[in-house]
Residue, then its C-alpha position, 0 to 999 in steps of 0.5 A: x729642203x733644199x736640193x743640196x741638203x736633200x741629197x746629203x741627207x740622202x746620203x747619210x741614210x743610204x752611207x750610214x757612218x762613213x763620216x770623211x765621205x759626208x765632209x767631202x760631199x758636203x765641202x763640194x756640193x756647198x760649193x756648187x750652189x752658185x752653178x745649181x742656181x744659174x743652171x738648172x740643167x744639172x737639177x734636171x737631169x740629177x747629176x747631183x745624187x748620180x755624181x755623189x754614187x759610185x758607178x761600182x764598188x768592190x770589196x774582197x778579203x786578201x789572205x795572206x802568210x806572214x813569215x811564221x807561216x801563219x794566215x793573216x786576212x785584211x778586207x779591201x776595197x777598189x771604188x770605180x767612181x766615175x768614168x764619164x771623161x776616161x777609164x778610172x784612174x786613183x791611188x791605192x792606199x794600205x793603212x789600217x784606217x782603210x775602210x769604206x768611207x775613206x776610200x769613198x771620199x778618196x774617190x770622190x775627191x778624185x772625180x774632180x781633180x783628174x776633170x781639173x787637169x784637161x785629161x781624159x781620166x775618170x774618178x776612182x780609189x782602193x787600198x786595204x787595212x793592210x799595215x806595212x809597218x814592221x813587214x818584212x818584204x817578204x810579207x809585203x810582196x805576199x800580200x801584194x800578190x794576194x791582193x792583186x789576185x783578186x784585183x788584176x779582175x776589175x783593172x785594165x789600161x783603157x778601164x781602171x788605172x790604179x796607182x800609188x797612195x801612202x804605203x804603197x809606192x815603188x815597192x808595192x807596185x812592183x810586186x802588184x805588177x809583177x803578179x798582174x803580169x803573171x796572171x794576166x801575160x800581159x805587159x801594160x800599162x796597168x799600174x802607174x806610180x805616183x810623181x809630183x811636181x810644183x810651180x812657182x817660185x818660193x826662194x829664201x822662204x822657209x816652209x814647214x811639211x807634214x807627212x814622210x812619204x812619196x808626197x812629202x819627200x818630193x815636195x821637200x826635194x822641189x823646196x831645194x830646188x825653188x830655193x826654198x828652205x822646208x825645215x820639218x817632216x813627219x809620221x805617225x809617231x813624232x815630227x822633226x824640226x831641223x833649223x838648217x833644212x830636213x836633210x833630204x839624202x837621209x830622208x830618202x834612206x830612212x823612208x825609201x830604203x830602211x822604212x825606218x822611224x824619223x826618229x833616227x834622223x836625230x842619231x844623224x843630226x844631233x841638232x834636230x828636234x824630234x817631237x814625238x805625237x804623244x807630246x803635241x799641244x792638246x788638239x793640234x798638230x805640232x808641225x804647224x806651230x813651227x812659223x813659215x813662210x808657206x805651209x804644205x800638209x802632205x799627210x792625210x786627211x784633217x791633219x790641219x784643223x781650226x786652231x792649227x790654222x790660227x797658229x800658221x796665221x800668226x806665225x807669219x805663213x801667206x801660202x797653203x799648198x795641200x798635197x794630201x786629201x782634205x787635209x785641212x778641216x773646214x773650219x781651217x780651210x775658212x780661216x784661210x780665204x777670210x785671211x786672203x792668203x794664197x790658198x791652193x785646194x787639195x784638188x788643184x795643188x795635188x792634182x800633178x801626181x794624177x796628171x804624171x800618172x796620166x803622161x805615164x800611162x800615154x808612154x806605156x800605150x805608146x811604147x816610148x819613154x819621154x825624157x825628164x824634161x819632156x814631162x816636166x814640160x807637159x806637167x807644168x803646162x797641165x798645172x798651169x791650165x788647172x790654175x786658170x781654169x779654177x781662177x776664171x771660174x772663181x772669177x766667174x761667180x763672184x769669188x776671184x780668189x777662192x780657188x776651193x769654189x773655183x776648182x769644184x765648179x770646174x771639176x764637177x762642171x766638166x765631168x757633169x756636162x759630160x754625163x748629160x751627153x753620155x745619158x742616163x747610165 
């Protein structure tokens, strides 16, 4: 058996049932044969069944009381994955699909997109089934601080780094900080919160986005600012599509002040259409069918799949830029580099909210606060050097345009050489 499938066979007896972690090992491993064939170094020293295991994993329960006094449990996770170029670095996601092989596949994917940025950050993720919806603040702050009581052991500026995922943005960190300062008398740079900044030019294009929060709210308000005109957004319960552009003002208010519905963006703009998930198309997801120019899934994983992918297709869409994790299932992800358009992996498109964090983390060690255009300025030259390091690779092996296979081998290459040098650990 070759030594790829060998090891995802392995995996699967060792991870039994933790299907998105499977899809996610499986999607960088094929991509890595044309390195695993030209040098047989990464074989010889097993970087591949080393890389694909977690250096450690900590699970714990978070008690917490609801405000009528009653005690609720949820279970949670941190996954320190790999720290072969820097201390841990990932989001903490709260959503009650958490479990062990989503954070896994979350870390994972991880490793490659902080290797991708040039910066000196290792691998990692967490999060808990905890459902923020409908909590009052209150009930979010106590389980915060319940969850950091045990977190706050296992974190620190030169080890583990977490920041923001979906559900957990300023809000959620605050009190996450505020309770490890508490425990720890420590004012450092300990948590980052999550920002995202784009490149390019894509003015007079109309772009359809998925997803409502941090991601997706501030890939829409870059949109504006390239000139381009995103007409959708969603969330778990429906869609909304607004011909003249999502209004981005009541947007903000609705997601980031009252944690509301999309559902009330209509009460607002009369002329929108909401479209709740029960009345999609059978099988897909009703944001793609909207024709574009470009396409930006924002919200979580294999939300854009085959027939989706079909249906941006024909509508006329050139350009997929993902901003979540493995948003797009394989077989849509296939569909895109066959058609030749411009496809940007989750690992090379996402990878400016890491990178911020990173620039984040360097003013909080140096007690400085750099300007807005300051770290836009370092970001843009950080995204610019992620592009060229996927395109050169891809470039390298045969394939000039497929920057999925350019950015794996990047990544893994990067953080692989580096364990080698480190020994065996």
């Amino acid at each position: 058996m070759p030594y790829v499938a060998e090891t995802i066979a392995k995996l699967k007896r060792s991870s039994p049932a933790e299907l998105e972690f499977y899809q996610a090992v499986e999607e960088v491993l094929t991509s890595l044969r044309p390195l695993l064939d030209k040098d047989p170094k990464y074989k010889k020293h097993n970087i591949i069944e080393r890389i694909v295991e977690p250096e450690r994993q900590i699970i714990f329960r978070v008690p917490w009381i609801d405000d009528k006094g009653h005690v609720q449990v949820n279970k949670a996770y941190r996954v320190e994955y790999n720290s072969a170029i820097g201390p841990y670095k990932g989001g903490i996601r709260f959503h009650p699909s958490v479990y062990s092989g989503i954070i896994k596949f979350l870390g994972f994917e991880q490793i490659f997109k902080n290797a991708l940025t040039g910066l000196a950050i290792g691998g990692g993720k967490g999060g808990s089934d905890f459902d923020p919806k409908g909590k009052s603040d209150n009930e979010i702050m106590r389980f915060c601080q319940s969850f950091m009581n045990e977190l706050y052991r296992h974190i620190g500026p030169t080890t583990d780094v977490p920041a923001g995922d979906i559900d957990v943005g300023g809000r959620e960190i605050g009190y996450m900080f505020g309770q490890y300062k508490r425990l720890t008398g420590n004012y450092d740079g300990v948590l980052t919160g999550k920002k995202i900044n784009w490149g390019g030019s894509l003015e007079g294009k109309t772009c359809v986005v998925s997803g409502a929060g941090n991601v997706a709210i501030y890939t829409i308000q870059k949109l504006y600012q390239l000139g381009a005109k995103p007409v959708t957004c969603s969330d778990s319960r429906g869609m909304i599509y607004d011909e003249r552009g999502i209004d981005l003002a009541l947007l903000k208010q609705l997601k980031e002040v009252e944690n509301a519905s999309l559902e009330k963006y209509i009460e607002h703009h009369h002329d929108a259409v909401y479209t709740r998930v029960s009345a999609y198309p059978a099988g897909r997801n009703h944001v793609w069918s909207v024709p574009c120019g470009a396409a930006f899934p924002r919200a979580t994983q294999n939300e854009l799949n085959e027939a989706d992918a079909e249906m941006l297709l024909k509508n006329g869409c050139i350009c997929i830029s993902e901003g979540a994790n493995m948003p797009s299932t394989p077989e849509a992800v296939e569909k895109f580099l066959k058609a030749g358009i411009c496809y940007g992996p989750g690992k090379a498109a996402n990878a400016g909210g890491v990178a911020t964090s990173q620039l984040e983390m360097a003013q909080n060690a140096s007690k400085q606060q750099w300007t807005f255009e300051e770290v836009d300025a370092k970001l843009q030259g950080i995204m610019h050097g992620i592009f060229t390091r996927a395109s050169e690779t891809a470039a390298e092996f045969g394939h000039p345009t497929n920057l999925v296979l350019g950015a794996n081998i990047a990544g893994f290459r990067k953080v692989a050489d580096a364990m080698i040098d480190q020994g065996v650990v």
